[in-house]
C-alpha positions as CSV (number, residue, x, y, z in Angstrom):
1,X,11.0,-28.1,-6.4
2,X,11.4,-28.5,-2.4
3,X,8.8,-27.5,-0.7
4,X,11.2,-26.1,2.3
5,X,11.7,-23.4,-0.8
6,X,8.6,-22.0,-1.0
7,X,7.7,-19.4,1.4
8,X,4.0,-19.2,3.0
9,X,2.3,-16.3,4.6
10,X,3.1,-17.2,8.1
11,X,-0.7,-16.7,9.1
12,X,-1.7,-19.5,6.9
13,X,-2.2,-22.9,8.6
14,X,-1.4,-25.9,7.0
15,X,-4.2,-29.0,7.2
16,X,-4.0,-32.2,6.2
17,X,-6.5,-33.3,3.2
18,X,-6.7,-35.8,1.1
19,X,-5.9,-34.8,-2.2
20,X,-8.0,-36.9,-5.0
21,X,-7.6,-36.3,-8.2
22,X,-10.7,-36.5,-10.5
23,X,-11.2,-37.1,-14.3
24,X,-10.4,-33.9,-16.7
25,X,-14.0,-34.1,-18.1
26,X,-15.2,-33.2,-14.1
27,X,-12.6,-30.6,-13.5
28,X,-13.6,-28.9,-16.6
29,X,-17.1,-29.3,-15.6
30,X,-16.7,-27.5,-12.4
31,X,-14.2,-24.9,-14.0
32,X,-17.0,-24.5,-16.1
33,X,-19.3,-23.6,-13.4
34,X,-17.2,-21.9,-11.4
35,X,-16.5,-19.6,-14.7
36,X,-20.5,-19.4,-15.2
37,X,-22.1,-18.5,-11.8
38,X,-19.8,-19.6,-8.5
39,X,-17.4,-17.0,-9.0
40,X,-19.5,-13.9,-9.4
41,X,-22.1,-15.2,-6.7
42,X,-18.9,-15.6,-3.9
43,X,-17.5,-12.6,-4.9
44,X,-21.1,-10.9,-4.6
45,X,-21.6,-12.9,-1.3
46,X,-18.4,-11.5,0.1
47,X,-19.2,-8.0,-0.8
48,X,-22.6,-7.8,1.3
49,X,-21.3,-10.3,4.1
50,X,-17.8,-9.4,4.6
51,X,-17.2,-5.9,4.1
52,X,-15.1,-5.3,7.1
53,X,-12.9,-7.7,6.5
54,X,-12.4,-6.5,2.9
55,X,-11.6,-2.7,4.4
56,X,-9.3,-4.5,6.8
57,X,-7.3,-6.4,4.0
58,X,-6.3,-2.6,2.3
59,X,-9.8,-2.0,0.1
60,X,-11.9,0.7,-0.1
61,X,-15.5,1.1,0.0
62,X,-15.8,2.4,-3.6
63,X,-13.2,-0.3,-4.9
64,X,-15.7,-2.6,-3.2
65,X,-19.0,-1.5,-4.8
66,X,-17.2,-1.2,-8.3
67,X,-16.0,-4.6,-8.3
68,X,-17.3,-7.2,-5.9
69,X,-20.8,-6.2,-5.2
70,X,-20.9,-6.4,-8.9
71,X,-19.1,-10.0,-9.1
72,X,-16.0,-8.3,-10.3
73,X,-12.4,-8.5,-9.1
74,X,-10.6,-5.8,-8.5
75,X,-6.8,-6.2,-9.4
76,X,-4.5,-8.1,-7.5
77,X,-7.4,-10.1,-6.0
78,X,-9.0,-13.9,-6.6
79,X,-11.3,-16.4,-5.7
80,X,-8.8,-19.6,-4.7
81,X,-10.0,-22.8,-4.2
82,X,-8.8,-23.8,-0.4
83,X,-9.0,-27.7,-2.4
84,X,-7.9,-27.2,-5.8
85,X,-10.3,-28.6,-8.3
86,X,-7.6,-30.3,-9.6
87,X,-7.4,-32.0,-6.2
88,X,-11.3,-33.1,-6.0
89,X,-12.0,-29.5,-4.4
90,X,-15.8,-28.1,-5.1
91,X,-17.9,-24.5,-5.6
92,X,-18.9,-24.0,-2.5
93,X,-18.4,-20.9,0.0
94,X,-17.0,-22.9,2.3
95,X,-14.2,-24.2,0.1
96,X,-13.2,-20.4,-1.6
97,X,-11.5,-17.7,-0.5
98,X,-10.6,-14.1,-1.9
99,X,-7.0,-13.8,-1.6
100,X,-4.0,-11.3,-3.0
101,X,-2.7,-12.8,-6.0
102,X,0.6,-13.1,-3.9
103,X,-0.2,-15.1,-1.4
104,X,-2.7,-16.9,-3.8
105,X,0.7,-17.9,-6.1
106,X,2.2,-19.6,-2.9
107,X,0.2,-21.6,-2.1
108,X,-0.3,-23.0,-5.6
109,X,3.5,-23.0,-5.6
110,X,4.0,-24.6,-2.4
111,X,0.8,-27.3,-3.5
112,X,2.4,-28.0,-7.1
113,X,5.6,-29.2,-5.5
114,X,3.4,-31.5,-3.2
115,X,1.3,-33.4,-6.6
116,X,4.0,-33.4,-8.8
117,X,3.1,-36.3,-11.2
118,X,-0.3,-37.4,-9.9
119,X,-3.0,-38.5,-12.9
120,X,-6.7,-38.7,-12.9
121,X,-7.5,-41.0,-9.8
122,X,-4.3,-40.5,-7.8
123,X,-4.8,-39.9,-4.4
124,X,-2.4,-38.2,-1.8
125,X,-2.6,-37.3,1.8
126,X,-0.7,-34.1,1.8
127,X,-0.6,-31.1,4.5
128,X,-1.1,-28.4,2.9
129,X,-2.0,-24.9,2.7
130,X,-5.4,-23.7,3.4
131,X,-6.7,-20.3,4.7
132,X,-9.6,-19.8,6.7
133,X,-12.8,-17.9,6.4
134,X,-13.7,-15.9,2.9
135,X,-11.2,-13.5,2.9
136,X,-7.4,-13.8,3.4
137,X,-6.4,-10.5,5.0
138,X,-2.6,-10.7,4.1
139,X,0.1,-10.8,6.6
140,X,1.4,-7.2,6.0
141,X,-1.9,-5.6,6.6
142,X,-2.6,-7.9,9.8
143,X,0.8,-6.2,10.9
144,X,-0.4,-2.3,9.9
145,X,-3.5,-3.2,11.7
146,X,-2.3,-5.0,14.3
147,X,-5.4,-7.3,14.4
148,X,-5.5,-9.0,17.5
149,X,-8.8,-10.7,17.6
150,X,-8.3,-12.0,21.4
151,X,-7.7,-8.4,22.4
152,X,-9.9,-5.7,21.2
153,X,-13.1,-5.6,21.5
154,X,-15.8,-5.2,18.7
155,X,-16.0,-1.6,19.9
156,X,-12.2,-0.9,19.2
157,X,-12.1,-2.8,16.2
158,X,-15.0,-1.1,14.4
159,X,-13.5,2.3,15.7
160,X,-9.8,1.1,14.1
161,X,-11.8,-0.2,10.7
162,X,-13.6,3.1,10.7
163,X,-10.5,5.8,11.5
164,X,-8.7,3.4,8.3
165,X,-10.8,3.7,6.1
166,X,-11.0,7.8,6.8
167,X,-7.6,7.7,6.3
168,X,-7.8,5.8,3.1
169,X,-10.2,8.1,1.2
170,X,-8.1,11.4,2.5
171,X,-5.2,10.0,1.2
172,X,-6.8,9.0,-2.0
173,X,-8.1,12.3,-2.3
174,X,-5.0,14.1,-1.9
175,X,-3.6,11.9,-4.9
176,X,-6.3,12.6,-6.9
177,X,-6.3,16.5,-6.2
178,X,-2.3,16.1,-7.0
């Protein structure tokens, strides 16, 4: 697959790594982990830490306390590796970020056609895909929002945050009363 075919969120820088990667006895090992404790601990992390930018990125308060202040994802949503394991990447905070499954498929699109063929111990310098922060707010909500980080003030943005999520529970409301 060319990677000129695979379309990335625009908002999503690429970075040169060094892709390394290790035996399948450590990449099971930090699956392993990651399945055990990371996972729920990021996604309980995020919840207390991050909430704004969770209500930016389209979910609600309730969605929140249901599912990530309970280490749960909600549908739609993961914890990515910004270095895929299979690449030498680790369980740390620093290296994860909750992401849309969409945009999450991508990049492992876009990342797959860059490895193609590499075996435990290969290493590649490749530029790839790799978010920033915890939480990727998706292009399309950046857009409703029209985040603009230079230009509003935290003032305005917790005023925007606030009116949206307002709007988010009337609207739910009205579906459920329908």
């Amino acid at each position: 697959m060319a990677v000129s075919n695979v379309k990335i969120d625009k908002n999503i820088p690429l970075k040169e790594v060094e892709y390394r990667v290790p035996t399948e006895r450590q990449r099971h090992a930090t699956r392993l982990e990651y399945e055990r404790h990371f996972r729920k601990d990021f996604l309980e992390h995020i919840a207390k830490h991050e909430r704004e930018k969770l209500v930016e990125s389209g979910l609600w308060d309730s969605l929140i306390d249901r599912t990530l202040t309970r280490g749960k994802t909600p549908p739609g949503w993961g914890v990515h590796h910004k270095l895929p394991i299979h690449g030498g990447g680790q369980n740390t905070f620093e290296n994860a970020i909750f992401i849309r499954f969409s945009e999450h498929f991508q990049i492992h699109r876009y990342v797959d056609s860059l490895i193609e063929g590499m075996e435990d111990g290969d290493v590649r310098s490749i530029s790839m895909p790799f978010p920033e922060g915890l939480v990727c707010v998706p292009q399309d909500k950046q857009e409703h929002f029209n985040v603009q980080k230079h230009e509003e003030s935290p003032e305005e943005r917790k005023a925007r945050v606030e009116k949206n999520r307002r709007e988010k529970k009337r609207e739910y409301a009205e579906r459920v009363k329908n």
